[in-house]
Legacy VTK file of the C-alpha trace (Angstrom):
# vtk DataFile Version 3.0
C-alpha trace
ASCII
DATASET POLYDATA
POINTS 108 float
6.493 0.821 20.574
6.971 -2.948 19.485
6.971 -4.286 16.484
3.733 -5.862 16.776
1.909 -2.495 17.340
3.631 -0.840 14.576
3.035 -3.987 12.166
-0.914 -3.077 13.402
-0.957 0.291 12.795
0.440 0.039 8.894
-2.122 -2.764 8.697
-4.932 -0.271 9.858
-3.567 2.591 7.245
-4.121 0.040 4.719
-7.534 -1.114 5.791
-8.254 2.762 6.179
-7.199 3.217 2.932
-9.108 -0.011 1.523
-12.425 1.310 2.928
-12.192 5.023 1.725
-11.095 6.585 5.353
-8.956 8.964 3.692
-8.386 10.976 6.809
-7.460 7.799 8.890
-5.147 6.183 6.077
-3.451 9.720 5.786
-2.715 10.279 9.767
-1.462 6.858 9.792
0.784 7.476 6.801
2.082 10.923 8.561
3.621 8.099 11.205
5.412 5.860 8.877
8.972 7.254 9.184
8.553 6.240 12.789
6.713 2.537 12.138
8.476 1.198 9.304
12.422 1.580 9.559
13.314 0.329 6.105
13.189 3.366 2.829
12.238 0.981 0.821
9.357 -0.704 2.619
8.032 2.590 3.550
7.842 3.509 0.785
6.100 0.487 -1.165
3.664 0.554 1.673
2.630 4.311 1.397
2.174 3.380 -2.205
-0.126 0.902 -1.750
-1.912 3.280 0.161
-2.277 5.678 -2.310
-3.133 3.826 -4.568
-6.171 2.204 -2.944
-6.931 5.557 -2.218
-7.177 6.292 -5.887
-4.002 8.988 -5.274
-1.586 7.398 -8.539
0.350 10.410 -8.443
1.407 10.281 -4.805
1.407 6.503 -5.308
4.250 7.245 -7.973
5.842 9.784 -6.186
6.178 7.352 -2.749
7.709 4.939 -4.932
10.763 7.379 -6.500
13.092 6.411 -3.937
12.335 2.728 -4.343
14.721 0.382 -6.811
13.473 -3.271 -6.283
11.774 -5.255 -8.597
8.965 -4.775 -6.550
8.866 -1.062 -6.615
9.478 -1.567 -10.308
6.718 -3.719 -10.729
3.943 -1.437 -8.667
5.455 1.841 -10.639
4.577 0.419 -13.909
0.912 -0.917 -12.381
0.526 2.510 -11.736
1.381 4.135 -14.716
-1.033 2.059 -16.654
-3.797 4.555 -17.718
-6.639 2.138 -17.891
-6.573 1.157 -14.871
-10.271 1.081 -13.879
-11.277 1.922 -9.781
-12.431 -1.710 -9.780
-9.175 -2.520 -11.596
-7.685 -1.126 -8.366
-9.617 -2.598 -5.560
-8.990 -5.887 -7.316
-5.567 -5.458 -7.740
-5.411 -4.855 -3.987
-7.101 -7.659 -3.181
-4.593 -9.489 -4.619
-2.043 -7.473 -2.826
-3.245 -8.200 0.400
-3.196 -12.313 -0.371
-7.143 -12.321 -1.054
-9.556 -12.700 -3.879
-12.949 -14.764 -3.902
-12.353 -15.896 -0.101
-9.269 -17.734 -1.145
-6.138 -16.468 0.758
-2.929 -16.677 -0.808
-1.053 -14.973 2.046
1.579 -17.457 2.855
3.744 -17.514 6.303
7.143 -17.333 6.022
LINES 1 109
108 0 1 2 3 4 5 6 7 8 9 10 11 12 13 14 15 16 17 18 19 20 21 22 23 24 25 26 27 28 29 30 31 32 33 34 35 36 37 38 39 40 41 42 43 44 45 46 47 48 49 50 51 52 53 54 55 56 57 58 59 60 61 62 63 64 65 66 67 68 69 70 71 72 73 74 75 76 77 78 79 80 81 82 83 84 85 86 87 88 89 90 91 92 93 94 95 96 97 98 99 100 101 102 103 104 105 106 107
């Protein structure tokens, strides 16, 4: 599989997970080992999943073999306890690069 088709299929767990298909976001997350190479992407990603799935523990628990500032930064997120479900699906807007139809998703 290219990288292209494997970039698509993490972007469809996400959406899955973004739109409440819990059974779709969790088959696709069964595949990451073999989509995304990188620990440490793998598991930010399957957090993010999680998470927008309203699943904080296994959100945490992806993120235990993590250490970047990144991981850091979702793992406290996380832990905050008044974190509201809109809280979340705003905070994944953000994620994602957008929030009032304004895209912050940059090209690199």
């Amino acid at each position: 599989m290219n990288s292209e088709d494997k970039r698509l299929l993490v972007e469809a767990a996400i959406a899955a997970s973004n739109h409440g298909l819990r059974k779709e976001a969790y088959s696709l997350l069964a595949l990451f080992p073999q989509l995304i190479d990188d620990e440490e992407d793998r598991g930010i990603c399957a957090s993010l999943i999680y998470f927008a799935l309203n699943d904080v523990a296994d959100a945490l628990a992806a993120l235990k073999p993590c250490h970047s500032d990144r991981a850091k930064a979702l793992t406290f997120l996380y832990s905050q306890s008044e974190f509201s479900r809109q809280d979340t699906q705003t905070f994944t807007q953000l994620l994602e690069g957008e929030h009032h139809g304004h895209s912050n998703r940059r090209d690199i």
